[in-house]
FIKOLZA-1660 file (N, C-alpha, C; in steps of 0.1 Angstrom, whole numbers, plus 5000, padded with zeros to 4 digits):
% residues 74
   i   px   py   pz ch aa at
   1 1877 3964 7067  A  X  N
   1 1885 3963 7055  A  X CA
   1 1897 3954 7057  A  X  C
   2 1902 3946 7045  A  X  N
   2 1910 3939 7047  A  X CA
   2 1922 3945 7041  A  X  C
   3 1934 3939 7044  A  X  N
   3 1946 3945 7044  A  X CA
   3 1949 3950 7026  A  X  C
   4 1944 3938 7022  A  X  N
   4 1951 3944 7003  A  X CA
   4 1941 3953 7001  A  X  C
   5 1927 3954 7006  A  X  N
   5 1919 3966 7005  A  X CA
   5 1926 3978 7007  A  X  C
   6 1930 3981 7018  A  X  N
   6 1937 3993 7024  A  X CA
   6 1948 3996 7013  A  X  C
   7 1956 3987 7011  A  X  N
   7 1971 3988 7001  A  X CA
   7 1966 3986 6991  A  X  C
   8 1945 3988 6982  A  X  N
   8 1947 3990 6968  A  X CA
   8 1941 4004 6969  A  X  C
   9 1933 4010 6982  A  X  N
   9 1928 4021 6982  A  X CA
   9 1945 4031 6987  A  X  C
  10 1948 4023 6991  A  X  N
  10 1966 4035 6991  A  X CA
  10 1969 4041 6975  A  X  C
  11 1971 4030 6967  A  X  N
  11 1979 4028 6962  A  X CA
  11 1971 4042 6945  A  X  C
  12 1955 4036 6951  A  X  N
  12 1947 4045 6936  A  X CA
  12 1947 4059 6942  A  X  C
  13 1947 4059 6954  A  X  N
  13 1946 4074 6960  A  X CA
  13 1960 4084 6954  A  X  C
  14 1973 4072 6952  A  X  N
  14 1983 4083 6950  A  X CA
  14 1982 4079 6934  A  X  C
  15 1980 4075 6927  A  X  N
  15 1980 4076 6916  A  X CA
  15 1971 4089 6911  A  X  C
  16 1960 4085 6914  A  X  N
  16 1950 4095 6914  A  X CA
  16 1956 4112 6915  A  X  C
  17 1967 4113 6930  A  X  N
  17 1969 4126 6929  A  X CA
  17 1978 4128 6923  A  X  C
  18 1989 4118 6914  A  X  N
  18 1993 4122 6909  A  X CA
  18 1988 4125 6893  A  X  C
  19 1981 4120 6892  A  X  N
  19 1974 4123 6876  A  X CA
  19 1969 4138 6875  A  X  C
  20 1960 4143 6889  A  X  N
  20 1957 4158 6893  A  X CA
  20 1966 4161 6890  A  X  C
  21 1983 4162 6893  A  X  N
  21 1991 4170 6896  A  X CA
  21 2000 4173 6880  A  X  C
  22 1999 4163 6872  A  X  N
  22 2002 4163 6861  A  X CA
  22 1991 4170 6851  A  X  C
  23 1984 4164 6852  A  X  N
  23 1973 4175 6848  A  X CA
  23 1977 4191 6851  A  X  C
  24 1973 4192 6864  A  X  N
  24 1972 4207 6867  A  X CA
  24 1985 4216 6864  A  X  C
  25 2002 4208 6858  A  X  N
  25 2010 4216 6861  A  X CA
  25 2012 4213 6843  A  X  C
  26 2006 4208 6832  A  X  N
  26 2004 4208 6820  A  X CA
  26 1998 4219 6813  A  X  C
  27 1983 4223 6824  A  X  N
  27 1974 4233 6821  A  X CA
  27 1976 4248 6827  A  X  C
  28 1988 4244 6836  A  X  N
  28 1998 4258 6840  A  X CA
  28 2008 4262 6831  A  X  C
  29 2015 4255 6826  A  X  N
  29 2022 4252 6817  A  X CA
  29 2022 4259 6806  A  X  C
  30 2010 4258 6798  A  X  N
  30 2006 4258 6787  A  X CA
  30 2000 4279 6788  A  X  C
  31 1993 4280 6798  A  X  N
  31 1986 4290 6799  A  X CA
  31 1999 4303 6803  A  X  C
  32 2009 4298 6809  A  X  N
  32 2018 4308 6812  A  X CA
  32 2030 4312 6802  A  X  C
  33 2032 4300 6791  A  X  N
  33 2038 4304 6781  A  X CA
  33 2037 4309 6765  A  X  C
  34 2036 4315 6763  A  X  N
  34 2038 4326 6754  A  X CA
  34 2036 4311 6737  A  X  C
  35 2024 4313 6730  A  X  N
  35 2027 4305 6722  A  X CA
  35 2040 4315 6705  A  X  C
  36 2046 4309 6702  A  X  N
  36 2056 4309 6690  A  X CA
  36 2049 4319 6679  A  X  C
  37 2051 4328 6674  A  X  N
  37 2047 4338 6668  A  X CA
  37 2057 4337 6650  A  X  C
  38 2049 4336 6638  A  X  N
  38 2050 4331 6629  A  X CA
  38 2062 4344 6619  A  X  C
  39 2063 4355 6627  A  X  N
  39 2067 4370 6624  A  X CA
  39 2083 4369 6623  A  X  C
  40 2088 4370 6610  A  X  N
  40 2101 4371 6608  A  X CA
  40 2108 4386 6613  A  X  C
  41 2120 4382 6616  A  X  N
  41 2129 4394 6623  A  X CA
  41 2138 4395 6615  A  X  C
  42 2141 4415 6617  A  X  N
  42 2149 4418 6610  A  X CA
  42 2152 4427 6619  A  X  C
  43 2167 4431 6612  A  X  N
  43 2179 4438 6616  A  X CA
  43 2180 4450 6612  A  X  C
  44 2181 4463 6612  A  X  N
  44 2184 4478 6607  A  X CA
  44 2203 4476 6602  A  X  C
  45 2205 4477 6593  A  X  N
  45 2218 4472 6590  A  X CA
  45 2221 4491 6593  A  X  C
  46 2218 4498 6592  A  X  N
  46 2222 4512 6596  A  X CA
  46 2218 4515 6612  A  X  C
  47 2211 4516 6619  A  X  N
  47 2209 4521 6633  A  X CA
  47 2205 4508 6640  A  X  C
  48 2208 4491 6638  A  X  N
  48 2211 4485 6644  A  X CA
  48 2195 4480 6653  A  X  C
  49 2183 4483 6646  A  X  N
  49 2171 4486 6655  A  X CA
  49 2169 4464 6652  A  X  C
  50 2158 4463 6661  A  X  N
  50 2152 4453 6659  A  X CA
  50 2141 4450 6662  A  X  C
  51 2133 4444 6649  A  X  N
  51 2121 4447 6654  A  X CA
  51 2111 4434 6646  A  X  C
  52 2102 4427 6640  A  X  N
  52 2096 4419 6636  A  X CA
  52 2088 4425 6622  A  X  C
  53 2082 4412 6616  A  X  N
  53 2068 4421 6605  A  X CA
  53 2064 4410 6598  A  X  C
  54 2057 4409 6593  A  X  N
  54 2043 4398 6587  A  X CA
  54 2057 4382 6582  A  X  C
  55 2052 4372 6583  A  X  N
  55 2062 4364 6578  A  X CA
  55 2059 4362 6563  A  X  C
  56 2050 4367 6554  A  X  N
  56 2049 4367 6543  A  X CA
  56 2063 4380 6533  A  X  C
  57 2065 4388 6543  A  X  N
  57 2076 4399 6540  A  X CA
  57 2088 4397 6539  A  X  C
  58 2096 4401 6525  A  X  N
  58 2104 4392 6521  A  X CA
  58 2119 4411 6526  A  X  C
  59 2113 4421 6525  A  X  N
  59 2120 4433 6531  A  X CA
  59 2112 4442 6535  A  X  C
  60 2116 4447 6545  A  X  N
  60 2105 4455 6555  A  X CA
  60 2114 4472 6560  A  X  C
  61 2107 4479 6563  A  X  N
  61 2109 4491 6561  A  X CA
  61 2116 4495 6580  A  X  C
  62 2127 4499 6582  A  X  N
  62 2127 4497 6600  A  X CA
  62 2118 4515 6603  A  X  C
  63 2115 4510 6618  A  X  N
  63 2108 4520 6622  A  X CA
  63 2113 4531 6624  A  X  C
  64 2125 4527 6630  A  X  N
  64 2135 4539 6637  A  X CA
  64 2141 4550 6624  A  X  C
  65 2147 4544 6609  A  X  N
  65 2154 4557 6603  A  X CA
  65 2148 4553 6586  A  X  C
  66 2138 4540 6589  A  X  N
  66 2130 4540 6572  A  X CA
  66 2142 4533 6560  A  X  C
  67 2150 4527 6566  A  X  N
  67 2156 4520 6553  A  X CA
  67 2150 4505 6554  A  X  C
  68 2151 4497 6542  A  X  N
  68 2148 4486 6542  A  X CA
  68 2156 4476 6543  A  X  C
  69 2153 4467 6551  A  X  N
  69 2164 4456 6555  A  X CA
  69 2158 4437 6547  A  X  C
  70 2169 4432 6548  A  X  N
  70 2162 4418 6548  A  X CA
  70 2161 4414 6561  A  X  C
  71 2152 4401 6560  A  X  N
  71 2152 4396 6570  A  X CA
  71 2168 4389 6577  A  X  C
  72 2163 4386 6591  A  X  N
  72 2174 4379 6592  A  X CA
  72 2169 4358 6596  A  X  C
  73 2180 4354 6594  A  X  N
  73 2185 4339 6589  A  X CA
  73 2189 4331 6596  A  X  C
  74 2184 4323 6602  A  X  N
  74 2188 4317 6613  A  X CA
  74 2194 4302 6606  A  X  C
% end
């Protein structure tokens, strides 16, 4: 093997692991976080509870003492 042989098989070898490495920390990435949930929150304006419910729900009933709250507004 000639020398620029050596320095192009160097050179694809670390490319190469780094493409693995990007790859594999994308597909780690992706699998360990939690995707975004479309569920509006709301607030118990009386016992302060917090809790979520359908994002089509414009007032929702809280679990904890049954009054209805709006959502909250970001």
């Amino acid at each position: 093997m000639t020398a620029s042989e050596l320095i192009q098989a160097y050179v694809v070898t670390l490319l190469a692991l780094l493409a693995f490495m990007g790859i594999y920390f994308e597909m780690r990435r992706r699998r360990f976080h939690p995707t975004p949930t479309e569920d509006r929150i709301f607030r118990c304006t009386d016992c302060g509870y917090v809790y979520t419910d359908d994002p089509d729900v414009d007032r929702s009933r809280c679990a904890q003492c049954g009054k209805l709250n709006e959502g909250i507004k970001f």
